[in-house]
C-alpha positions in Angstrom: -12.2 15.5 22.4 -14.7 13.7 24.5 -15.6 10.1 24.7 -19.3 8.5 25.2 -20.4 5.2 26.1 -22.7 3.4 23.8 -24.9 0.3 23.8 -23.9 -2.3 21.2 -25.5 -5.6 20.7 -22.9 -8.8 20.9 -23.2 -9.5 17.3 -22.6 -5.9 16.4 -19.5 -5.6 18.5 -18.1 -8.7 17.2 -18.7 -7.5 13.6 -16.6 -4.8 14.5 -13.6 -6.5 16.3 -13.6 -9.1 13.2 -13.2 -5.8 10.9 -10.8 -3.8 13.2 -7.2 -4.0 12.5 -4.4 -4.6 15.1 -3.4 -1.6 14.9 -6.4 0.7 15.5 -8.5 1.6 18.3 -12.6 0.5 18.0 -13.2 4.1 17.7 -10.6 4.4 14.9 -12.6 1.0 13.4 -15.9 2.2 13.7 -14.8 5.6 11.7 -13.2 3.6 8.8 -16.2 1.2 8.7 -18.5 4.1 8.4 -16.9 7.3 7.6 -15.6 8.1 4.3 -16.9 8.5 1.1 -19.0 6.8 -1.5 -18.6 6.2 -5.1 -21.6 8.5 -5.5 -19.7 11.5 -3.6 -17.8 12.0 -6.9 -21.2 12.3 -9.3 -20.9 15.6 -11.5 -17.3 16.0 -9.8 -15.6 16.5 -13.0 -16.7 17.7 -16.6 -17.2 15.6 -20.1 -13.5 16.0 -21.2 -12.5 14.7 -17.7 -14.7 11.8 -17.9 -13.6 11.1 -21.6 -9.9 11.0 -20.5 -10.5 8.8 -17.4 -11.9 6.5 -20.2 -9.6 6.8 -22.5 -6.7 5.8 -19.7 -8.5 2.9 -18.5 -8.7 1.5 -22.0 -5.2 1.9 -22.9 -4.6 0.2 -19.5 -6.7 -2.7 -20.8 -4.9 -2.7 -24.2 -1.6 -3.0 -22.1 -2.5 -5.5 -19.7 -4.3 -8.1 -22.4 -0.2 -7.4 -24.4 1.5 -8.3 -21.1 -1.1 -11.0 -20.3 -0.7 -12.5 -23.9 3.2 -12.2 -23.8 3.4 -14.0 -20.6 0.9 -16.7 -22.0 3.3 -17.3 -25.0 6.7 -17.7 -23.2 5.0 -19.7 -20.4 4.0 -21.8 -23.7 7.5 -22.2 -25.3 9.4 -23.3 -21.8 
């Protein structure tokens, strides 16, 4: 793999050393800043009865959370 030498302006290039990690090159940064996917990649990636159980499971997530939230609530209430 090659390399090439681009122009950045001095706002741009700190922008990116803010956003780069110790533990990453700039050239590892820049692809995580810009590559990857978007929400909208996944659009028509599944069918109805996928969609409907994706729903389903985040509801009865919510239903569980709100039960641990409220059960948390009332002990922290009684001590």
């Amino acid at each position: 793999m090659g390399t090439k030498t681009v122009r950045i302006e001095d706002d741009v290039y700190e922008l990116i050393r803010s956003k780069k990690r110790e533990d990453e090159t700039f050239s590892e940064a820049i692809e995580r800043l810009v590559g990857g996917g978007s929400l909208l990649d996944l659009y028509g990636a599944g069918n109805e009865e996928d969609v409907e159980n994706m729903r389903e499971a985040i509801d009865e997530t919510k239903e569980e959370t709100r039960g641990q939230v409220d059960e948390l609530r009332d002990r922290a209430q009684t001590e």
